[in-house]
C-alpha positions as CSV (number, residue, x, y, z in Angstrom):
1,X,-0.7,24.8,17.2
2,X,-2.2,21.6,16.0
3,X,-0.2,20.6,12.6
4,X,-2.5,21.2,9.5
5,X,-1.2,17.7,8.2
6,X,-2.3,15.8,10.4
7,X,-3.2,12.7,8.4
8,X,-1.0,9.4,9.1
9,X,-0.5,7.0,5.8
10,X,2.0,5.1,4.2
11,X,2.8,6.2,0.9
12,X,2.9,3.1,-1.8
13,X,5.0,3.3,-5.5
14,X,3.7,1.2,-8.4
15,X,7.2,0.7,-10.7
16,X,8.0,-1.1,-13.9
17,X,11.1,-3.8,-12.8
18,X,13.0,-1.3,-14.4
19,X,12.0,1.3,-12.4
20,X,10.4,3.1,-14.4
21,X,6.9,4.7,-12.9
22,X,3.6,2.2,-13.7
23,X,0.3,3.3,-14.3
24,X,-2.0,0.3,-12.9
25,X,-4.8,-0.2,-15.8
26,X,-6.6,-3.1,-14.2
27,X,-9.4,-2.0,-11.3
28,X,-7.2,-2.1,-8.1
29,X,-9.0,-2.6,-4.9
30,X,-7.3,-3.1,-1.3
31,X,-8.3,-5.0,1.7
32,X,-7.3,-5.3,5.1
33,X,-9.3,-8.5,7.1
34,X,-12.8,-7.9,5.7
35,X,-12.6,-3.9,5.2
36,X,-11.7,-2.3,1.9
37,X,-9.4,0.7,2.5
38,X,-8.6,1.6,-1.4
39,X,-12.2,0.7,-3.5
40,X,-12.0,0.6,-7.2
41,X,-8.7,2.1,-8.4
42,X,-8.1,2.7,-12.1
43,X,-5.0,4.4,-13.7
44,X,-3.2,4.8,-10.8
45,X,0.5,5.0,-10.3
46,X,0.7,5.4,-6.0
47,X,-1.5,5.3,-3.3
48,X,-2.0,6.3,0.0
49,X,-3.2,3.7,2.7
50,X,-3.7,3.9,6.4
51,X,-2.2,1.7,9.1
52,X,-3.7,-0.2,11.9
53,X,-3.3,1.6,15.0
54,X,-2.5,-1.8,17.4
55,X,-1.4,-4.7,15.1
56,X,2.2,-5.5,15.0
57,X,1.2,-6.2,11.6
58,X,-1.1,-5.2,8.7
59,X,-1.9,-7.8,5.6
60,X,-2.8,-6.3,2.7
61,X,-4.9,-8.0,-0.2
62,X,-4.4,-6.4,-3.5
63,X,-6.9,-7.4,-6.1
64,X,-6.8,-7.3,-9.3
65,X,-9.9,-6.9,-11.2
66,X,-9.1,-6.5,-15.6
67,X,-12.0,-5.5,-17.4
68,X,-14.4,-8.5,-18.4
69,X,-13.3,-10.4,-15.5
70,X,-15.8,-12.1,-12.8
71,X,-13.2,-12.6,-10.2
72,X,-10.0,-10.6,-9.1
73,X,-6.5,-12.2,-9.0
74,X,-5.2,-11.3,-5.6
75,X,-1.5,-10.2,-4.1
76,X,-0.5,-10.1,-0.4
77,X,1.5,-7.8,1.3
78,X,2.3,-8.1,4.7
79,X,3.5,-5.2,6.4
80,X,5.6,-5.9,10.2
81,X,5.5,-2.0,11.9
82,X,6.1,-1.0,15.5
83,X,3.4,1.9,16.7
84,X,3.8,4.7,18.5
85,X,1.6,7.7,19.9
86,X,2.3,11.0,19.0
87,X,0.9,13.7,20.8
88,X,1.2,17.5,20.5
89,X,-1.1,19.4,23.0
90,X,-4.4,18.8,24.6
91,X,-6.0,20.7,21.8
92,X,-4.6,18.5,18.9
93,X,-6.0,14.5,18.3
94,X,-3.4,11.8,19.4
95,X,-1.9,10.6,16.2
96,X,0.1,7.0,16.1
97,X,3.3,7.0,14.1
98,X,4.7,3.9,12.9
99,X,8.5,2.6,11.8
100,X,7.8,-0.3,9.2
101,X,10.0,-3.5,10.1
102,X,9.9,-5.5,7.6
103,X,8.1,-6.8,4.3
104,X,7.0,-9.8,2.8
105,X,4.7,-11.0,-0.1
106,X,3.0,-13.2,-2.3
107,X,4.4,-14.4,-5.2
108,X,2.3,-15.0,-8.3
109,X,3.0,-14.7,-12.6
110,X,1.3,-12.2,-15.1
111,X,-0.8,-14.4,-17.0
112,X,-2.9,-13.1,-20.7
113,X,-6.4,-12.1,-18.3
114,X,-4.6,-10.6,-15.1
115,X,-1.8,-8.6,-16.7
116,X,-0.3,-7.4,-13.0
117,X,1.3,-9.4,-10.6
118,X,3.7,-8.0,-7.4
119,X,7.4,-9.1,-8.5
120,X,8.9,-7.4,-5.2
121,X,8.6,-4.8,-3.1
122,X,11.0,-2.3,-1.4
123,X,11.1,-0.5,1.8
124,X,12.4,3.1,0.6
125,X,11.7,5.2,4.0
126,X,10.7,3.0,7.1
127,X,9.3,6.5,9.2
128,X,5.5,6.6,8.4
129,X,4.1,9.8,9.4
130,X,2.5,13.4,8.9
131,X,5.5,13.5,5.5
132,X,3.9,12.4,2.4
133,X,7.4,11.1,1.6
134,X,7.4,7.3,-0.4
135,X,7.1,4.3,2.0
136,X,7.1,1.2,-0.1
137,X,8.1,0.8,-3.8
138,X,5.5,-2.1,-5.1
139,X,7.8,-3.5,-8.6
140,X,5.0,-5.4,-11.1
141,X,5.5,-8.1,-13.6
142,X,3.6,-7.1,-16.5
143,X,2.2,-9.7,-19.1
144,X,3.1,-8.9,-22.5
C-alpha cells in the first residue's frame, strides 16, 4: 500500500513581475553548499528541487550562466522549513515532509550580459509533499 508518488520536492514558478509565466533562456544551474541539485537548465519555466532532510534551512544558489559568458551571475534563496517524518507501513521508505516558514533573498539588477535577476519571491502553498502542487513563485526582473 506504499503510495506510487512517493517523491518529496518543492515545486518552484519562474513569473514575469506581471505574472505572467517566464521561460528562463539563460543556462540555470542550482546549488545547495557545494552539491548541484538542478545542472544546466535551459528554457525552463518551473522546477522541481529537493529539500534537506535535517537543516532548519536550505540556501539555494541560482546561477545564471547567458551564452558567451565565463562566469555565472548568482541569486540566493534561502528557504526556513520545519521537517517532519512521514511514515506509512514497514513496507514503504520513511519519507520527511516539510512546512516552509519563511523566505528570503538576494537582491541584484538585470544588467545587458545577465538578462535574469530574482525581483521577489512568494510562498504560494507552505505544505511540501507527495502533491506536485506550486511551492514558491520566483518573480524575475528581465533586462530589456
Amino acid at each position: 500500500d506504499c503510495p506510487l508518488t512517493n517523491t518529496v520536492m518543492q515545486k518552484v514558478g519562474f513569473y514575469n513581475f506581471d505574472g505572467s509565466q517566464l521561460t528562463v533562456d539563460d543556462t540555470l544551474t542550482v546549488m545547495v553548499s557545494d552539491s548541484v541539485i538542478l545542472n544546466r537548465l535551459t528554457g525552463g519555466t518551473s522546477v522541481r528541487l529537493p529539500m534537506s532532510y535535517s537543516a532548519p534551512a536550505d540556501t539555494l544558489v541560482f546561477c545564471f550562466t547567458p551564452t558567451g559568458a565565463t562566469m555565472p551571475a548568482t541569486d540566493t534563496i534561502v528557504i526556513n522549513k520545519t521537517n517532519t517524518p512521514h511514515f506509512v507501513s514497514l513496507d514503504c521508505a520513511r519519507s520527511m515532509f516539510h512546512t516552509i516558514t519563511a523566505v528570503s533573498w538576494s537582491r541584484r539588477s538585470p544588467n545587458e550580459t545577465y538578462a535574469y535577476a530574482i525581483d521577489s519571491v512568494a510562498l504560494i502553498n507552505p505544505e511540501v509533499n507527495y502533491d506536485e502542487k506550486e511551492n514558491l513563485q520566483i518573480y524575475f526582473s528581465v533586462y530589456h
